[in-house]
C-alpha positions as CSV (number, residue, x, y, z in Angstrom):
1,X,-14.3,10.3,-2.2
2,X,-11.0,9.9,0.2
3,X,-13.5,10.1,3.2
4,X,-15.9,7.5,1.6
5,X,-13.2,4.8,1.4
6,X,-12.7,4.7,4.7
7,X,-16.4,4.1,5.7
8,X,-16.2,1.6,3.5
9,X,-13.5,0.0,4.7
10,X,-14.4,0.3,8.1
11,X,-17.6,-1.5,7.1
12,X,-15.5,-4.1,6.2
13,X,-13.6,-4.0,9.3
14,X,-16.9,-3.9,11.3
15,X,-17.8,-7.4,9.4
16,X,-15.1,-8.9,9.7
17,X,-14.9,-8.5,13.5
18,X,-18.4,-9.6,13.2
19,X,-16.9,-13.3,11.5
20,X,-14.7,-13.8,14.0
21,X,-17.1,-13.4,16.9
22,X,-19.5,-16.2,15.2
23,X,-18.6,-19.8,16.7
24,X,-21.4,-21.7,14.7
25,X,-21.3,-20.7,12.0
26,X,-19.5,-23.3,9.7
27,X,-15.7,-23.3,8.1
28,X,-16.9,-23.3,4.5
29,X,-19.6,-20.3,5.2
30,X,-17.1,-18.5,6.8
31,X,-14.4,-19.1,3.8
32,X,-17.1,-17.6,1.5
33,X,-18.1,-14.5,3.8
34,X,-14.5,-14.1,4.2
35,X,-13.6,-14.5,0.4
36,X,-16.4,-11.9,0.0
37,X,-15.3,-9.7,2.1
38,X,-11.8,-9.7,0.8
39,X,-13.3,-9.0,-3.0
40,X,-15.3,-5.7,-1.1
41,X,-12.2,-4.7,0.1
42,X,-10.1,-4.7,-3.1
43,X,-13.1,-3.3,-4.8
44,X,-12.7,-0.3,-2.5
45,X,-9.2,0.2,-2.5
46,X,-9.5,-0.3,-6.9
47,X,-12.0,2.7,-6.7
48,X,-10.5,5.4,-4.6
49,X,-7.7,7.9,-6.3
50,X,-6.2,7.7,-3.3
51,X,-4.2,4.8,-3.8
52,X,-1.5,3.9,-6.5
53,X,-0.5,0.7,-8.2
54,X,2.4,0.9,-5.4
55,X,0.1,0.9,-2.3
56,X,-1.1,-2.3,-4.0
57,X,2.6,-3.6,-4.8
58,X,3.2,-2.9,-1.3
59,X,0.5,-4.9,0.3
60,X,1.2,-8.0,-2.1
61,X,4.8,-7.9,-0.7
62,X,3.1,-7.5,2.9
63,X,1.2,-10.7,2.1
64,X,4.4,-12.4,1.0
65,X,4.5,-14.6,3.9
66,X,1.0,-16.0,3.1
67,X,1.9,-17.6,-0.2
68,X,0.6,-14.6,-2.5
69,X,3.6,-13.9,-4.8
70,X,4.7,-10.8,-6.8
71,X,5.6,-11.2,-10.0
72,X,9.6,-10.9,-10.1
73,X,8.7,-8.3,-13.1
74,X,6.3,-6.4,-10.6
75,X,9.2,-6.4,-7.7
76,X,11.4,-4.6,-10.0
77,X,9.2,-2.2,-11.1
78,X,7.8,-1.4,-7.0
79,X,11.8,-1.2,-6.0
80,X,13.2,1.5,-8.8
81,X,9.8,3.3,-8.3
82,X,11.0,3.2,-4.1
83,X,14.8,3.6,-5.2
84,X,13.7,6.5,-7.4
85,X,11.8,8.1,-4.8
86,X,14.6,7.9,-2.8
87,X,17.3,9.5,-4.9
88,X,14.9,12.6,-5.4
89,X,14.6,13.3,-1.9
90,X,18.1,13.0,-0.9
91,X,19.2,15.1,-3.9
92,X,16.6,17.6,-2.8
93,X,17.6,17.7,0.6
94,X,21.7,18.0,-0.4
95,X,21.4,20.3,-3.1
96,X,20.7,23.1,-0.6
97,X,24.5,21.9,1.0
98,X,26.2,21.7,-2.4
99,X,24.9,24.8,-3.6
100,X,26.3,26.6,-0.4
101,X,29.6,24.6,-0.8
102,X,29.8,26.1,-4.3
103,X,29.1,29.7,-3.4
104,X,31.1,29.9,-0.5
105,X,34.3,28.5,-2.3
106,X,33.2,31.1,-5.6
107,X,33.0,33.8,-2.9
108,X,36.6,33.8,-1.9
């Protein structure tokens, strides 16, 4: 399935390089194909496992700049999720220390 998404999307890709390279093709025609294409793709990423509701958070924040907006709601739940994540891997990396600390001052 993983493997599968990514022919797809390179699919995509491959049209989409194919849009840009058409010169007569007119601006409405090439809104649609475009729009199209950019359904395909969110249809692909929807279907695979692969990615989480954060990959998608991620990409609306990533697209910021182009007017798309995350809800404020959405923001907060993307940032604990990332702040979360975080705190687990430095705890798990400095639990290790601590517990050393602990054992060596127990040991004397």
């Amino acid at each position: 399935m993983f493997k599968l998404c990514y022919i797809k999307l390179d699919k995509i890709n491959c049209k989409l390089d194919l849009l840009k390279d058409y010169e007569n093709i007119s601006p409405e025609l090439t809104v649609e194909n475009f729009e199209a294409l950019h359904a395909a793709y969110l249809e692909v990423l929807s279907n695979t496992d692969n990615h989480s509701e954060y990959d998608y958070f991620r990409l609306l924040l990533d697209l910021n700049s182009d007017g798309n907006k995350l809800p404020l709601k959405e923001k907060i739940k993307y940032y604990g999720h990332m702040f979360l994540l975080f705190a687990i891997t430095l705890m798990l990396y400095l639990m290790p220390i601590i517990i050393f600390i602990l054992m060596s001052r127990g040991a004397k």
